[in-house]
N, C-alpha and C positions, 0 to 999 in steps of 0.2 A: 332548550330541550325539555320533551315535556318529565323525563327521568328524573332530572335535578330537580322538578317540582313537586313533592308527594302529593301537595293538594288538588294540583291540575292532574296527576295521574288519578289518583284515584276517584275526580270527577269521571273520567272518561270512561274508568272501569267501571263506574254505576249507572253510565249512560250505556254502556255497550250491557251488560246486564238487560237494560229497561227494553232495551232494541230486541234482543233475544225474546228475551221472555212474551213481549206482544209479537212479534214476530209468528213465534209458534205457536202462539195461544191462535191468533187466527190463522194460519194454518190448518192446528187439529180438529179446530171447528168449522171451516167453511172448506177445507179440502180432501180432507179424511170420510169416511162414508160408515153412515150407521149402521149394525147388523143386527138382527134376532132372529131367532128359531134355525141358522142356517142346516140344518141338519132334517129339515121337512125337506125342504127345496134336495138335496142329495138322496135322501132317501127317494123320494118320485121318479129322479133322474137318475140314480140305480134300478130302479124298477123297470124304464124305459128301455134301458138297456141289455137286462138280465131279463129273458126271456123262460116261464116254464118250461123245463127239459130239453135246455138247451144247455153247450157245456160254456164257462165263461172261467176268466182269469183273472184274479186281482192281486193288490201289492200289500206287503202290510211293512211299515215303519215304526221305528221307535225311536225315543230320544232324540225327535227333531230339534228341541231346545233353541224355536226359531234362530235357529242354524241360515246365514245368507250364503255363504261363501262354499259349504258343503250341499246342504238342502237345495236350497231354490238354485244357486248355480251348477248344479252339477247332476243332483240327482232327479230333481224335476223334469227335465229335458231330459234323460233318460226315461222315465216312467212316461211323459205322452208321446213318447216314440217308441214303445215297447207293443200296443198293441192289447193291453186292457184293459177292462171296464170301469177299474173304481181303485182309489186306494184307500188303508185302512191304518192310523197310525193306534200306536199299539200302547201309547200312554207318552207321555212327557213331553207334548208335542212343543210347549212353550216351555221358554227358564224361568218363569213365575207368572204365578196367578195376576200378576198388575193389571189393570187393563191396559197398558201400553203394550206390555207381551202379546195381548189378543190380537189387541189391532194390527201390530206387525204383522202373527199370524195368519190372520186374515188376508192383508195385504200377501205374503209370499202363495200362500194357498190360491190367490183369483190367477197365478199363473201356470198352474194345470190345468190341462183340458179336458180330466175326467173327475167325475163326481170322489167325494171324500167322505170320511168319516173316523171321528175321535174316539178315542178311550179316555174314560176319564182318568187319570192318573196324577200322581204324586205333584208335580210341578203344576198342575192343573188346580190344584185346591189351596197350595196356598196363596198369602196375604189377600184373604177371602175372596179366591179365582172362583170357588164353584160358585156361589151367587153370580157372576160375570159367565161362567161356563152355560150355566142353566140360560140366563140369558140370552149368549150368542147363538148356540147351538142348541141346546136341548135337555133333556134329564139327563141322571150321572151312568143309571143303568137303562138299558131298554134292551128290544131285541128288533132285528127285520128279518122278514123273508126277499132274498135274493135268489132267483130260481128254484132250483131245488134243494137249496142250501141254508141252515138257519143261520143268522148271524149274532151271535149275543153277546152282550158289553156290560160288564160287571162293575160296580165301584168300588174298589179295596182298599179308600183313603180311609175308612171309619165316618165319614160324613154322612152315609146312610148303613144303617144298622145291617152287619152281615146277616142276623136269623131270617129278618124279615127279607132280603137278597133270596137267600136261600131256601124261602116254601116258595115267595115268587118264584124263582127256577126251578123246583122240581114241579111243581104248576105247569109250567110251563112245558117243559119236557114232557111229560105226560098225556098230555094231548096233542103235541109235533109229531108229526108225519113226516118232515122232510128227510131226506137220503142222506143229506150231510150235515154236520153238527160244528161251527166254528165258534168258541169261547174267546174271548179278548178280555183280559184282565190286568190291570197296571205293573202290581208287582209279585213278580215269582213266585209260582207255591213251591218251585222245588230248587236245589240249591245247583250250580252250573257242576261240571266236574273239574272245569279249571275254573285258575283264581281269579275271578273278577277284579278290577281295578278299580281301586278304592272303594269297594262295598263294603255295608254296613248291617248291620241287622235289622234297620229301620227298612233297608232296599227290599225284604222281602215281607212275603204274604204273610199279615198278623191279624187277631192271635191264633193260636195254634188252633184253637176248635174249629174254627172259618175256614182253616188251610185243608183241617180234615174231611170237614164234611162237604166242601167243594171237591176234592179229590174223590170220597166215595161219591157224589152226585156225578160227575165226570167217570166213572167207572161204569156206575148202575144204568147210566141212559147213552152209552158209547158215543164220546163226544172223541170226533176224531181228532180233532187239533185243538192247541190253546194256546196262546200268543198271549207275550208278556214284554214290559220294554225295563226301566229303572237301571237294568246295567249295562255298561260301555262293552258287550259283548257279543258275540255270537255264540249259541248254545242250545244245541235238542237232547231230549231223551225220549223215549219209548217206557210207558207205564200203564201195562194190560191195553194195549192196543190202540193207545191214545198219545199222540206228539206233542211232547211240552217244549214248545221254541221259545226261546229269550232272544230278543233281536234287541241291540242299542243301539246301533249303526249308522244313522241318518242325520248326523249333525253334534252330537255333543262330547261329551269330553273324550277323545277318542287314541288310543296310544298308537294308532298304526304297526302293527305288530297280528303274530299269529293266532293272536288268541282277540282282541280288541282290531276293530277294522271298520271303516266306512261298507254298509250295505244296505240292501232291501232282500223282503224276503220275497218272490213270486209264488203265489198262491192257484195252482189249477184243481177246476170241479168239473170231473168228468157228466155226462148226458145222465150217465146211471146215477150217479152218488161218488165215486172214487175220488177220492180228493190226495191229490200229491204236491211237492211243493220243491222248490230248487232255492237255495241260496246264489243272489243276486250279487257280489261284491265287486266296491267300488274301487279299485287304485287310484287313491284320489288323495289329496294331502292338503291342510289349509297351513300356510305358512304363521307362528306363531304371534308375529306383531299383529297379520289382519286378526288375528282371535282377540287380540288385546282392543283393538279399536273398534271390534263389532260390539264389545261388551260395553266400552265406554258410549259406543253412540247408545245403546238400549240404559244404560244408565241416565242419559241426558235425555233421552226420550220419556223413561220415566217420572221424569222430574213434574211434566207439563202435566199429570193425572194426578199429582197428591195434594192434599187437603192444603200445605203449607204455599202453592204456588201465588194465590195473590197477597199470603203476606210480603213473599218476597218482593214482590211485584212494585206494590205502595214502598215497602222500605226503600228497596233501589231508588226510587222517584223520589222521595223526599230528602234520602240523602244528595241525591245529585241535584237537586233545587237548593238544599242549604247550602252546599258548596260554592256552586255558582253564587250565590247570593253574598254570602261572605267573601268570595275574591271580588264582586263585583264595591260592595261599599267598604270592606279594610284593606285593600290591598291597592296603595296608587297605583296608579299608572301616567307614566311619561310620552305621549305622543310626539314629544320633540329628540329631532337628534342629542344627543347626545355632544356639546359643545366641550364641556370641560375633559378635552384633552390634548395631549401636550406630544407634538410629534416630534419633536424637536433631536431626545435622542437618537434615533432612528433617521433622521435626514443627515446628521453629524458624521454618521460613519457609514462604509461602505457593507450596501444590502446582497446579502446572497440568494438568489430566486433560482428558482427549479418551477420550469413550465411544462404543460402537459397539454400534448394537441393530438389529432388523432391526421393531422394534412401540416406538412413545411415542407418546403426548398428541399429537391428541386417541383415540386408539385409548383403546379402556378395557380392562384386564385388567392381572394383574398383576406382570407385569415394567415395564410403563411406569408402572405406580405406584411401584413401588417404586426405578426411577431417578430419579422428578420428588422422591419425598423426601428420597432420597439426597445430590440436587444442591441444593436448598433448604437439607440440614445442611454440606453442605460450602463451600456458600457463606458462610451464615452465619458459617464458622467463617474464612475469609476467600481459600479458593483460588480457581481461577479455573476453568469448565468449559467445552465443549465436546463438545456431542452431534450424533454424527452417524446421523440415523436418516431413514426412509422421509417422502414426502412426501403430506399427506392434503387430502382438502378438510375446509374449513371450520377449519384449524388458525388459530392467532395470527398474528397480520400482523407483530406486531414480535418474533422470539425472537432475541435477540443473541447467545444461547448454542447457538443449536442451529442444525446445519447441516443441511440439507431434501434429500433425496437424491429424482428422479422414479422412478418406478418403470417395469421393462418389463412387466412385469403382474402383476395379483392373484390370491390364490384363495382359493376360498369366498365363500357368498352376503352374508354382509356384507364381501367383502374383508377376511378376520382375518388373513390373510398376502399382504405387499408385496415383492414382486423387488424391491427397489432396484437402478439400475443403478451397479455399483461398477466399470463400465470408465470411468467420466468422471475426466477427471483433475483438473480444479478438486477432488475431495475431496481427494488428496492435498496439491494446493498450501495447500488453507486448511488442512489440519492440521500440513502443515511449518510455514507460517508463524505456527499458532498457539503452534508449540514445544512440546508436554507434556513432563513429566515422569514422565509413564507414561501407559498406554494403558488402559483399562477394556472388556473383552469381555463383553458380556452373550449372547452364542449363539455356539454353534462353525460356522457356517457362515455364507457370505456374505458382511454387514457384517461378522459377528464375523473372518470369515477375512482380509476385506483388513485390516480393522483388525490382527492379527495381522502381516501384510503391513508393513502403513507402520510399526510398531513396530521390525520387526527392522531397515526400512531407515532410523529415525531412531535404532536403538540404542537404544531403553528400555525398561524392564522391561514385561512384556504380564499383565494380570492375568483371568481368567476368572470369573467369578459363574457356577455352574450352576444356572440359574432351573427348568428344564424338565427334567420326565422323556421325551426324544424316544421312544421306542417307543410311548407312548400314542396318540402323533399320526402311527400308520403310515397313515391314514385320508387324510392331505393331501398319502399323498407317491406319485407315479405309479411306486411299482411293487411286485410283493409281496410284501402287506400281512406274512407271517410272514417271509422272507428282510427287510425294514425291523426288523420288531420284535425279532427274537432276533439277529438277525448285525447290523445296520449300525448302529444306532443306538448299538449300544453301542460299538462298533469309531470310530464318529465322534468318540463324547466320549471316548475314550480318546486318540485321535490327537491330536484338539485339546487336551486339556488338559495332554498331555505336552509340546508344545513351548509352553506360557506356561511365563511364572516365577512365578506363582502362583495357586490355585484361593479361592475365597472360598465355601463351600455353608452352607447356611441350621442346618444339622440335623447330628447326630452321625452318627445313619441314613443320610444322606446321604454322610458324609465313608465312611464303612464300602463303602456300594456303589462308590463312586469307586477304596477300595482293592480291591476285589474283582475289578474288571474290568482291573486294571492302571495305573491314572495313579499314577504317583511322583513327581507336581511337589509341592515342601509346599504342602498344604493348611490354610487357616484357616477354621473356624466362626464364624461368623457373622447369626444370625438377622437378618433384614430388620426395620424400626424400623416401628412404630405412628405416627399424633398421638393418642398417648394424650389429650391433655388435651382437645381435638378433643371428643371424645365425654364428658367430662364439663361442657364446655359446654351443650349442647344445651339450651334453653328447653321445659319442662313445657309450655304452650299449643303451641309446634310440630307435639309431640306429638298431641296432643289434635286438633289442627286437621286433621294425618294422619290419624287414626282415624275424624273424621268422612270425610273425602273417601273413606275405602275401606271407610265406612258396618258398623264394628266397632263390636260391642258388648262384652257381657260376656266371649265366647270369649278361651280363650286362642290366641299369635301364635307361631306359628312362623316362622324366618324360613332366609333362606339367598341367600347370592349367588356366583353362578356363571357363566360362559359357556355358554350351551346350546349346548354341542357334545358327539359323540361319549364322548370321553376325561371327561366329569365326571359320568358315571353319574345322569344327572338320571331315568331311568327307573327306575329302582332305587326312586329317593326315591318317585315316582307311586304304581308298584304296592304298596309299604308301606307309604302313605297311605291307598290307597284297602282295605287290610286291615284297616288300624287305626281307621278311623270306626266299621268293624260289632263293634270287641272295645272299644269306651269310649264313656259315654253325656257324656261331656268335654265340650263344643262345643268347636272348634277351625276357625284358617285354616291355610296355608301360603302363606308368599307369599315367591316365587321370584324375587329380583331378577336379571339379566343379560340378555342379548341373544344372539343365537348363530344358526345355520343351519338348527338343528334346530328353533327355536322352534314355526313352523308344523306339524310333525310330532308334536309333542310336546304344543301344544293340540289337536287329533285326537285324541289318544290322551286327554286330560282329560274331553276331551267326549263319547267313547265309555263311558267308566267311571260318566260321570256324577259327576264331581268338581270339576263349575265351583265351588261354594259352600265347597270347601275347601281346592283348589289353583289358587291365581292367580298366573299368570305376570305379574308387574310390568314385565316391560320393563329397559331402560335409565333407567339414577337419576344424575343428574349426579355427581360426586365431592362437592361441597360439600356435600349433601344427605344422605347416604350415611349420616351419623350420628344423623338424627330416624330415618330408614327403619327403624337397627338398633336405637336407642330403643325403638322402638315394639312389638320384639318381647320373647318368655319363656324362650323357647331356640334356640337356632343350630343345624339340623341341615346334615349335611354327609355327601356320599357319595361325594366322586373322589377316586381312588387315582392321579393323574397328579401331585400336587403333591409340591414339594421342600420348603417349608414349609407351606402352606398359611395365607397373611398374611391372605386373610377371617378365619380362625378367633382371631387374635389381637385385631382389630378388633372381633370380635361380643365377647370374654371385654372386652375394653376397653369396651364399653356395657354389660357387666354379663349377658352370657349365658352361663350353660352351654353346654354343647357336644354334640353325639351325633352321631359323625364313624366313619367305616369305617377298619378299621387299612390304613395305606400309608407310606412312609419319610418324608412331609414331615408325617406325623400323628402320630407314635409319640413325639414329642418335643415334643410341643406339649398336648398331650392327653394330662391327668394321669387313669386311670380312678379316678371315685369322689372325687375333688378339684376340679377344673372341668369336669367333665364325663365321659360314657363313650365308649370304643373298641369297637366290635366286628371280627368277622371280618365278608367280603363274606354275611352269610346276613341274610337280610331277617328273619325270625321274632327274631335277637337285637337284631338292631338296634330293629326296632318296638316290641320289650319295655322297650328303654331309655328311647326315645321317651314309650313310655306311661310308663312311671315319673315323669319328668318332669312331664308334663302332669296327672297323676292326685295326686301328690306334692308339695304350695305349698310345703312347711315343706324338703324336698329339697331342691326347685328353686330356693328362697334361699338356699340356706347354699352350695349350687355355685356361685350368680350371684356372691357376694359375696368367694367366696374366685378366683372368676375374674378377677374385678377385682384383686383386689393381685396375681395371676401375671402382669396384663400389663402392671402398673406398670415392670416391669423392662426395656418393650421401647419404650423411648420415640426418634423420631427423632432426635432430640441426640444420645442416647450410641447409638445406631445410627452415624451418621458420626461420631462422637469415637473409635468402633473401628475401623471400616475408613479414615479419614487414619492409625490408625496400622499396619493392613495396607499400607498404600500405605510408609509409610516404614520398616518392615521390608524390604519387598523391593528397597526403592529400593535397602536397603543391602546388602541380598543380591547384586543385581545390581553393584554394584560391587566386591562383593568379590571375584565370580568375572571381573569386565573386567580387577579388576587380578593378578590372578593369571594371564592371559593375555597379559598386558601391554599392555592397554587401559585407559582411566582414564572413568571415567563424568563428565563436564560437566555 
C-alpha cells in the first residue's frame, strides 16, 4: 500500500504537483486568449447601437466579484434576454487585482451578448490590478457619449489624484451638451440609510475634500444619477435633484435578506433626456459550499500568475527525482516470491472461509459450480464455510452454509445477473460472527468488493479467484460497450486484484494476462476440479434410454454446453454446422445444452437455415444429469473465447470426448492439439475441418477420446481443494508475516 510508505507517498505527491503545475501552465498559455484595450472595441459597439436621439436602456452592476454561480449563471442570461444595449458595472467587478481575476473576468464577460463597460473600483486596483486594468481595458477615468447621454467614470481608489479628476470634470461638464448626465464611481460619497453589511469606512468615498467637491460638481452641472457599487446592498437617495444609487448585488458577499439581495439596476434614457431607472432583483441564492469552492478554484487559479510558480515547479521536479532515485539504489528490491514461509500451522487445523460471489446454486453456470465443488472438497476435508451470495427462487430451504442476500434488481431475460443488496448490515454481522480465517472473492465488484471490505475490517487475508474474462460481458454493462471493453474492465481487475493478498487463476494464460495489465499481488495456478469419477459412473441403459427420448440413431453426437448468451459465440457454432452438413455425407446431431437470453433468437436463426434435424437446443439439464447428456455424446465442440479455463471442456475429456474448441486464454491450456483434441483460430473453415476430421475419422476420434480421459484424471475435486486449503495457508502465512513486520500479530 502506497500509505505504509511515506516515501513512495510523497514521491507521487511531487509528481502529481509537477503534472498540475505544467498541466496549467500550458493551458493558460496556449488556451486562454490575450486581451488589451477591450474597452475601444465596447465603446464603438455602444456607439453602434446607441443612436443620437434615440431613447436606449442599459444595466448597471456592482460587486460582480467574478461571481460564476450568481453572475454568469444567472444574471447574465437575464441581461441578454432583457432587451438592452449595454451594461455597466459600477466598480468591484473582480475579487482582486491578480491577473487570474481578470482573465476569469474576461472569460464570464465574452458570454453576454451586449457591449460592457467597467468602473474602475476598489477590488480593481488592488495587488497592482490598475497596471493589469489599464491594460486590459483602458484608463481608470474617462468619459463617452452614448446617444444623448453622457457617461462618466471616475477613479476613487487614490491611484489618480482626485484634484486633477476634478478640473478634468468640470472641463468637461462645461462644454457637454448632452440631455442626460451619468456618473459612475466606485465608492459611495453618501452613506446608505440602512446598515450595510460588514462596511467599513475604507467602503466609502475618501478624503472628505474629493467627496465634497464631487457632490458640489454633481449639484452645479445637474448630473441626474450616480452609481456606486463596494456595498453588499441596495440603496438610492435624492440630493438637489440628483439619484445616488449604491447597487452591490451582482455576485458578492450577499446576505439574501431585505436590505442585502442579489440584483441589477435597469437604467432607461428617454428621446428627450429623461432618464429613469427600476431596480431589477434577483431571487436567486448560491448555496454556501459552491461559494467555498468557487473561491478555492480562483485560489488555485491564481497560483499559475505569481512570481513563485516555477520555483515551485523545479522544486516538485527535483524532489520527485531524488526520491525516485533513492528508492531506486537504497532500497532492495525482491523480484522472487517469497519462499521462506511456513504453512504448516494453518494446514494443521481446520480453516474457516466465508466466500463472496455475486451467482450460486440454484443459478447454473460456471462459477457456482465450481464454488458448490470447491466447498463439498473443503468440507470434506474438515473446514468450515460460508457463502455469501444472491438470493433466487426456488433455491433450498435448508442451506446452513450459505447466506442468501435479496437483491435490488436483476438483468437479463433469465435474470443471469443479481444486484444483491450489500448495504444491509446483517451480512456483516453474520460474517463477523462467523469469524473466517480468510475471505474468498469470486468477482471484483460488488459482493466481491464488500467482501473485500469486511476483510480488511476483520483483518484477514482477502483472496481473489479470477473466474471471468469482464470485457466479454460489455453487453450487460449500461455504458459503452468499447470504453467497457478496452479501458474499464481491465482497469477493474487490476484495481481489485491488487489490493487482495492473493489471486488464484485457472490457467498459465491466465496468470500471464493478469501480469500484463499490471496486478503484482502473488498469484497462484490453479485449475478448477472435475467429479471425475462422476462421469465414469454413468449406467450404459441411461444412456441408451437418452438416445431413445431424443429418438438417435446411428448418427454421430455432438455435443456442447454453454450459456446462450452473447460472449459464447454459440452463432459461430450454427453457421459452421450449417457448412458442414453440405461437405460430409456423416449423419450427425448437435445438441446444445444451456439456457441463456439469446435462446429464442438463436432458434430463429436454426429454423431459418433449416437445421432443426441437426442443431438442438436442449435446454437446461439439471447438474445430476449432466453426465448421461455428455455420455451420450462423440465429440465436445466449443467456441467461446470468454472463458478463463473453460471447466465444460474438462468434464466432456472426463466422459471420454475430444475436444474442437477455438483458441482463447482459458483454452490454450487445456487443449492439447492433436492429443485431446484441436484448437483453432476464430475462422470457421479451420475449425469445421477439425470438426469433420472428427466425425469422418472412428479410428481418430478414439485414440483422442481415450487419451482425453487420462488428461483429466489429473483434475479431480479432491486434489482441486487439497490445492487451494493449501493456497489458503500459504497466504494465511503471508499475511502474517507482513502484520508482523508492522507490528501487528495475526490471531
Amino acid at each position: 500500500m502506497i500509505f505504509r510508505n511515506p516515501l513512495k507517498l510523497l514521491f507521487y505527491l511531487c509528481l502529481l504537483v509537477v503534472l498540475l503545475l505544467v498541466g496549467y501552465k500550458v493551458y493558460l498559455n496556449l488556451f486562454t486568449e490575450d486581451f488589451e484595450g477591450v474597452h475601444t472595441e465596447q465603446v464603438e459597439r455602444i456607439g453602434r447601437l446607441v443612436e443620437p436621439g434615440k431613447p436606449f436602456s442599459f444595466a448597471v452592476v456592482g460587486n460582480i466579484n467574478n461571481s460564476v454561480g450568481i453572475f454568469e449563471d444567472r444574471i447574465i442570461p437575464e441581461l441578454n434576454g432583457s432587451g438592452i444595449e449595454f451594461m455597466v458595472s459600477a466598480g468591484n467587478a473582480v475579487s482582486g487585482g491578480g491577473e487570474d481575476k481578470y482573465r476569469a473576468l474576461y472569460g464570464t464577460l465574452s458570454h453576454l451578448d451586449i457591449p460592457y463597460l467597467l468602473t474602475f473600483g476598489a477590488h480593481e486596483y488592488e495587488q497592482f490590478g490598475s497596471f493589469r486594468f489599464y491594460d486590459h481595458f483602458g484608463p481608470h477615468f474617462f468619459s463617452i457619449q452614448a446617444g444623448n447621454a453622457r457617461l462618466i467614470f471616475l477613479d476613487s481608489t487614490g491611484k489618480t489624484p482626485w484634484r486633477w479628476q476634478m478640473r478634468w470634470l468640470n472641463d468637461l461638464l462645461k462644454q457637454d451638451s448632452s440631455k442626460a448626465r451619468i456618473l459612475f464611481i466606485g465608492h459611495p460619497p453618501l452613506h446608505p440609510d440602512q446598515n450595510a453589511p460588514f462596511d467599513q469606512k475604507a467602503d466609502y468615498l475618501a478624503p472628505p475634500e474629493f467627496r465634497d467637491a464631487l457632490l458640489e460638481t454633481v449639484s452645479d452641472h445637474n448630473i441626474d444619477q450616480v452609481f456606486s457599487a463596494n456595498l453588499s446592498l441596495y440603496s438610492e437617495k435624492s440630493v438637489d435633484g440628483t439619484t445616488f444609487i449604491t447597487t452591490g448585488g451582482a455576485g458578492g458577499l450577499v446576505m439574501n435578506n431585505d436590505t442585502s439581495f442579489y440584483h441589477y439596476v435597469r437604467v432607461n434614457v428617454s428621446a428627450e433626456g429623461d432618464v429613469s431607472h427600476s431596480l431589477q432583483r434577483m431571487e436567486v441564492g448560491q448555496h454556501p459550499v459552491l461559494k467555498r469552492l468557487e473561491s478555492l478554484w480562483f485560489f488555485i487559479y491564481s497560483v499559475f500568475y505569481t512570481g513563485y510558480i516555477n520555483f515551485l515547479l523545479i522544486v516538485a521536479v527535483f524532489a520527485a527525482i531524488t526520491i525516485k532515485l533513492y528508492g531506486a539504489i537504497f532500497i532492495g528490491k525482491d523480484y522472487y516470491p517469497d519462499y521462506d514461509l511456513d504453512p504448516a500451522p494453518w494446514l494443521e487445523r481446520p480453516l474457516r472461509v466465508a466466500m463472496f460471489t455475486n451467482n450460486y446454486l440454484p443459478f447454473i453456470g460456471g462459477v457456482p459450480i465450481s464454488i458448490e465443488r470447491l466447498r463439498r472438497g473443503l468440507e470434506k476435508l474438515g473446514d468450515k464455510l460460508l457463502i455469501v451470495a444472491p438470493r433466487y427462487k426456488g433455491q433450498p430451504e435448508a442451506e446452513a452454509h450459505v447466506l442468501r442476500v435479496p437483491s435490488l434488481f436483476s438483468m437479463g431475460e433469465e435474470r443471469e445477473f443479481r444486484l444483491a443488496n450489500i448495504f444491509l448490515g446483517r451480512i456483516r454481522k453474520r460474517v463477523r460472527a462467523f469469524g473466517p480465517d480468510i475471505i474468498h472473492l469470486h468477482h471484483p465488484f460488488w459482493l466481491g468488493s464488500l467482501g473485500l471490505f469486511v476483510a480488511r475490517r476483520l483483518k484477514v487475508p482477502a483472496i481473489y479467484t479470477y473466474h471471468t474474462r469482464l470485457e466479454h460481458y460489455a453487453h450487460f454493462v449500461p455504458l459503452p460497450g468499447m470504453l467497457f471493453r478496452n479501458l474499464i474492465s481491465h482497469a477493474l481487475i487490476k484495481h481489485f486484484a491488487n489490493k487482495c493478498d492473493g489471486v488464484i487463476v485457472p490457467t498459465y494464460s491466465t496468470e500471464e494476462y493478469l501480469r500484463m495489465i499490471g496486478v503484482k499481488t502473488p498469484t497462484f495456478v490453479q485449475p478448477t476440479g472435475i467429479e471425475y469419477q462422476r462421469f465414469q459412473d454413468v449406467r450404459p441403459e441411461d444412456i441408451e434410454q437418452l438416445r431413445d427420448q431424443l429418438n438417435l440413431g446411428d448418427e454421430k453426437v455432438f455435443v456442447s454446453v454453454s450459456r446462450l448468451s452473447n460472449e459464447k459465440n454459440i452463432d459461430f457454432m450454427i453457421e459452421a454446422i450449417d457448412a458442414l452438413r453440405r461437405e460430409t455425407d456423416v449423419p450427425f446431431r448437435f445438441l446444445m445444452i444451456g439456457d441463456g437470453h439469446q435462446k429464442d433468437r438463436l432458434q430463429e436463426k436454426i429454423e431459418q437455415l433449416g437445421l432443426a434435424q441437426y442443431f438442438t437446443l436442449v435446454g437446461a439439464v439439471p447438474p445430476e444429469d449432466m453426465a448421461i447428456w455428455y455420455r451420450l455424446g462423440d465429440a465436445f465442440l466449443f467456441a467461446s473465447k470468454s472463458e478463463t479455463q473453460g471447466m465444460v471442456i474438462l468434464e466432456a475429456m472426463a466422459a471420454g470426448l475430444p475436444v474442437v474448441a477455438v483458441r482463447s486464454s482459458g483454452i490454450e491450456d487445456v487443449v492439447r492439439h492433436g492429443f485431446n483434441g484441436f484448437k483453432t483460430p476464430e475462422k470457421q473453415d479451420q475449425w469445421r475441418a477439425q470438426v469433420k476430421k472428427l466425425l469422418e475419422d472412428d479410428e481418430l476420434r478414439e485414440q483422442l477420446a481415450e487419451q482425453a480421459l487420462d488428461f483429466a484424471k489429473d483434475y479431480s475435486v479432491e486434489q482441486f481443494a487439497t490445492d487451494v486449503r493449501t493456497i489458503y495457508a500459504t497466504s494465511l502465512a503471508m499475511f502474517a508475516k507482513k502484520r508482523s513486520r508492522s507490528g501487528h500479530t495475526l490471531q
